[in-house]
Backbone as ProteinMPNN parsed JSONL, in Angstrom:
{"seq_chain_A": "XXXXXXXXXXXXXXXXXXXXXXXXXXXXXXXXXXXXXXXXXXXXXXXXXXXXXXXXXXXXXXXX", "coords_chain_A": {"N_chain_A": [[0.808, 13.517, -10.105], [0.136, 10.629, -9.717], [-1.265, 8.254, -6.495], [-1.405, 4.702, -6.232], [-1.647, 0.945, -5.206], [1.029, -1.328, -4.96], [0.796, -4.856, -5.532], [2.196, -5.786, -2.893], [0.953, -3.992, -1.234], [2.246, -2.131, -0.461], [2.7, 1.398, -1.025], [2.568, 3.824, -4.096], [3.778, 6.36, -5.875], [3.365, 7.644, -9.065], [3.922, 9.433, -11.937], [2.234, 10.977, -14.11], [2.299, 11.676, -16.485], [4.384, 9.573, -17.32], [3.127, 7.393, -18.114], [2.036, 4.682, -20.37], [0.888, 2.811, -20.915], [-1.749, 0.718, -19.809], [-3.185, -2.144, -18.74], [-5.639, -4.505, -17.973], [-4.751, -7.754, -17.294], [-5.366, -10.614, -15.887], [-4.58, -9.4, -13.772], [-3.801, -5.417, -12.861], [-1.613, -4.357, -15.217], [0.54, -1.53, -15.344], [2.02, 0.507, -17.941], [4.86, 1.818, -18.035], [6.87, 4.982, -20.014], [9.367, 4.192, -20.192], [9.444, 1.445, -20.12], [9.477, 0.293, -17.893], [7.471, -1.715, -15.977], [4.487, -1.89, -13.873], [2.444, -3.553, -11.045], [-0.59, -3.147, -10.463], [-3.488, -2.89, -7.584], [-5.879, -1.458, -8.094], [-8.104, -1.289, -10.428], [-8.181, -1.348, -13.738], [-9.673, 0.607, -14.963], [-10.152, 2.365, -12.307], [-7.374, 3.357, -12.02], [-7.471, 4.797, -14.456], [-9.364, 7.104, -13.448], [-8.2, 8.153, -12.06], [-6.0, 9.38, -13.064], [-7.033, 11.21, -14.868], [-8.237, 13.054, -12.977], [-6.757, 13.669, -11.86], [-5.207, 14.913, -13.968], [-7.067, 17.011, -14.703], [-7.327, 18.57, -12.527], [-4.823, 19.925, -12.184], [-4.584, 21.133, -14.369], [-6.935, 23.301, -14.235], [-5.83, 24.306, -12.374], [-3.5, 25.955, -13.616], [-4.653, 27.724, -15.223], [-6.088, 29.774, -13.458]], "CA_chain_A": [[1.154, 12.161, -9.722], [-1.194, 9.258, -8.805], [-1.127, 6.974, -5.796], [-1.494, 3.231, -6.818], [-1.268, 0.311, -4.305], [1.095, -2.873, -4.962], [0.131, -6.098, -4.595], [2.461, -6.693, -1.695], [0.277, -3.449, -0.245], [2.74, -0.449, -0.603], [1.726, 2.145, -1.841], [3.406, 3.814, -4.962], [3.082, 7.687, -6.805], [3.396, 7.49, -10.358], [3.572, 10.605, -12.759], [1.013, 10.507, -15.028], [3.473, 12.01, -17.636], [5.077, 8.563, -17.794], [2.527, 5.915, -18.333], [2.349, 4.502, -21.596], [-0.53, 2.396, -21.167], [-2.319, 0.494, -18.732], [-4.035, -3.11, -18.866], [-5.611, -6.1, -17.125], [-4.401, -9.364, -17.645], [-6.212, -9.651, -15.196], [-4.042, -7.895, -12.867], [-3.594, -4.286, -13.941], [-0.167, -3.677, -14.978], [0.68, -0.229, -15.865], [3.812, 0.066, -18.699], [5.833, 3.415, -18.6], [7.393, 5.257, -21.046], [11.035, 3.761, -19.683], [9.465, 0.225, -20.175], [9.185, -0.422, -16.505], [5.982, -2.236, -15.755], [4.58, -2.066, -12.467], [1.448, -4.283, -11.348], [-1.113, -2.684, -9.417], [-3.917, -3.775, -7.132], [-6.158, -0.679, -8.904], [-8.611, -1.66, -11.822], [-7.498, 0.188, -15.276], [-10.949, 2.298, -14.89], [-9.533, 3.618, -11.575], [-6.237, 4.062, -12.913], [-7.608, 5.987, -15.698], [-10.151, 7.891, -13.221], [-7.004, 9.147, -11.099], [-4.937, 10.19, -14.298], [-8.133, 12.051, -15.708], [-8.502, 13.767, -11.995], [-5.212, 14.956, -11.613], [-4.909, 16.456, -14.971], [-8.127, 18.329, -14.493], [-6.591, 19.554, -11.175], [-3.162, 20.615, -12.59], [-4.823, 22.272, -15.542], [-7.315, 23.918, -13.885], [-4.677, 25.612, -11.287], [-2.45, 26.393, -14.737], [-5.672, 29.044, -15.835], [-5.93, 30.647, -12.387]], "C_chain_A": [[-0.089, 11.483, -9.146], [-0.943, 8.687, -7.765], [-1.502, 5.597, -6.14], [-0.829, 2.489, -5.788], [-0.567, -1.157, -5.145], [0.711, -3.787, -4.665], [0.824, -6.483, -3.554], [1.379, -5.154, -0.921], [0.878, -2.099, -0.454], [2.469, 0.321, -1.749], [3.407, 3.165, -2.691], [2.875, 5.516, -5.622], [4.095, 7.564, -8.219], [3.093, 9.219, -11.167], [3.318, 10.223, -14.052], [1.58, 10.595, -16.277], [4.054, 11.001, -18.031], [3.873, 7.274, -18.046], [2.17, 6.066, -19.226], [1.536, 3.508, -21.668], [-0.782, 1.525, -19.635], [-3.472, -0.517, -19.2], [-4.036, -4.007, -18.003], [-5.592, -7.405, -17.95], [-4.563, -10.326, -16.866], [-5.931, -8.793, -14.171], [-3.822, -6.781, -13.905], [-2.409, -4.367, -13.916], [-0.1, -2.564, -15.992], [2.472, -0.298, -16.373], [3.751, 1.935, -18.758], [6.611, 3.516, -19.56], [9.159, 4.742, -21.037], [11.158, 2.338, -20.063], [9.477, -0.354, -18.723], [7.916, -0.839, -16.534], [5.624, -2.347, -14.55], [2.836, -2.242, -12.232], [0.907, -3.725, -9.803], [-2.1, -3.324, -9.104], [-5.265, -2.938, -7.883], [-6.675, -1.803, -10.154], [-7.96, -0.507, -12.809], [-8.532, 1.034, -14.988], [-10.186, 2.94, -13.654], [-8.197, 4.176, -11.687], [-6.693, 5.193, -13.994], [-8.468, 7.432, -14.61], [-9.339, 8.716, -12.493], [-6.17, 10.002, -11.487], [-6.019, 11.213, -14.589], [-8.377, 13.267, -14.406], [-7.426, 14.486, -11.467], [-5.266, 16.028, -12.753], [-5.754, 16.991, -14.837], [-7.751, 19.169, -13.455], [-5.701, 19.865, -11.299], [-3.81, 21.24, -13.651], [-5.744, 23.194, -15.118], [-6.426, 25.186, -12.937], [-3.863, 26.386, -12.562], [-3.799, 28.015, -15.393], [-5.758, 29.394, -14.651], [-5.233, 32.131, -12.299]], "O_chain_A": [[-0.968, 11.814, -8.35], [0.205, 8.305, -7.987], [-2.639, 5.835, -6.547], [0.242, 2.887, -5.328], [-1.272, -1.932, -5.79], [0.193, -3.893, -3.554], [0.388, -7.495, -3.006], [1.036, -5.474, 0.218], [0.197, -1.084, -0.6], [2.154, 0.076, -2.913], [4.573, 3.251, -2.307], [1.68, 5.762, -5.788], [5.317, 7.423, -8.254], [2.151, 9.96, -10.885], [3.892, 9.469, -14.838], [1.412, 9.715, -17.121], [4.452, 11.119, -19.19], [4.307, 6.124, -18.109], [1.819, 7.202, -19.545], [1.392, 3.195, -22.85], [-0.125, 1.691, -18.607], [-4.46, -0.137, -19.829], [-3.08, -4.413, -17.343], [-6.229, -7.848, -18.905], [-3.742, -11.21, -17.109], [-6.574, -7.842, -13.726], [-3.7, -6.865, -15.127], [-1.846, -4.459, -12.825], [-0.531, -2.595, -17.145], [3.507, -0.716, -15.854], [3.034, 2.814, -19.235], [7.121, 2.529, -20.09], [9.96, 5.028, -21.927], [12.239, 1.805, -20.311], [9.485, -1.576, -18.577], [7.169, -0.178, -17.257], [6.438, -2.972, -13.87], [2.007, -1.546, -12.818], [1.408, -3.742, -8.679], [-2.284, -4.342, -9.771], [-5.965, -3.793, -8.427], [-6.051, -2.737, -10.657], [-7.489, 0.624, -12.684], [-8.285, 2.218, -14.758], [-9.59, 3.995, -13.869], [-7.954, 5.361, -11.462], [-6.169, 6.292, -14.176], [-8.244, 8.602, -14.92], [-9.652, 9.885, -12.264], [-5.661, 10.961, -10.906], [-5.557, 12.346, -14.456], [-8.694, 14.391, -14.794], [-7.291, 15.542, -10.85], [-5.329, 17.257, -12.729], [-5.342, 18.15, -14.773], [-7.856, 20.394, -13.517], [-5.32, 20.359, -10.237], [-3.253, 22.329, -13.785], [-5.474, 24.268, -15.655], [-6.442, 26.417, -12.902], [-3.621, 27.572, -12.34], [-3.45, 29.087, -15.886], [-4.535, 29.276, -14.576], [-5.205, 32.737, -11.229]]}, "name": "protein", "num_of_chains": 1, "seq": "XXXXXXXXXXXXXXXXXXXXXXXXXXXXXXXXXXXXXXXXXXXXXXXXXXXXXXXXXXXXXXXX"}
């Protein structure tokens, strides 16, 4: 799971397993696989750099 901040400020964990893409318009809003959309304060690069840093840290523990 990621953390990601709303724009009113709260903060939000997201499993990476569900997002289904992720763009700025120019806010980022991130679309899940459910079709929920939820608009973060997060650029897409750090969205992507948080998804890319988890799964290296959940797959790495999975070969242990």
């Amino acid at each position: 799971m990621i953390e990601i901040t709303k724009l009113n400020g709260s903060k939000m964990l997201i499993n990476t397993s569900l997002i289904e893409t992720v763009e700025e318009t120019p806010d980022t809003v991130i679309t899940l696989t459910s079709g929920k959309k939820i608009i973060a304060k997060e650029s897409r690069q750090d969205v992507k750099n948080l998804v890319k840093l988890t799964r290296k840290e959940y797959f790495s523990r999975q070969q242990e």
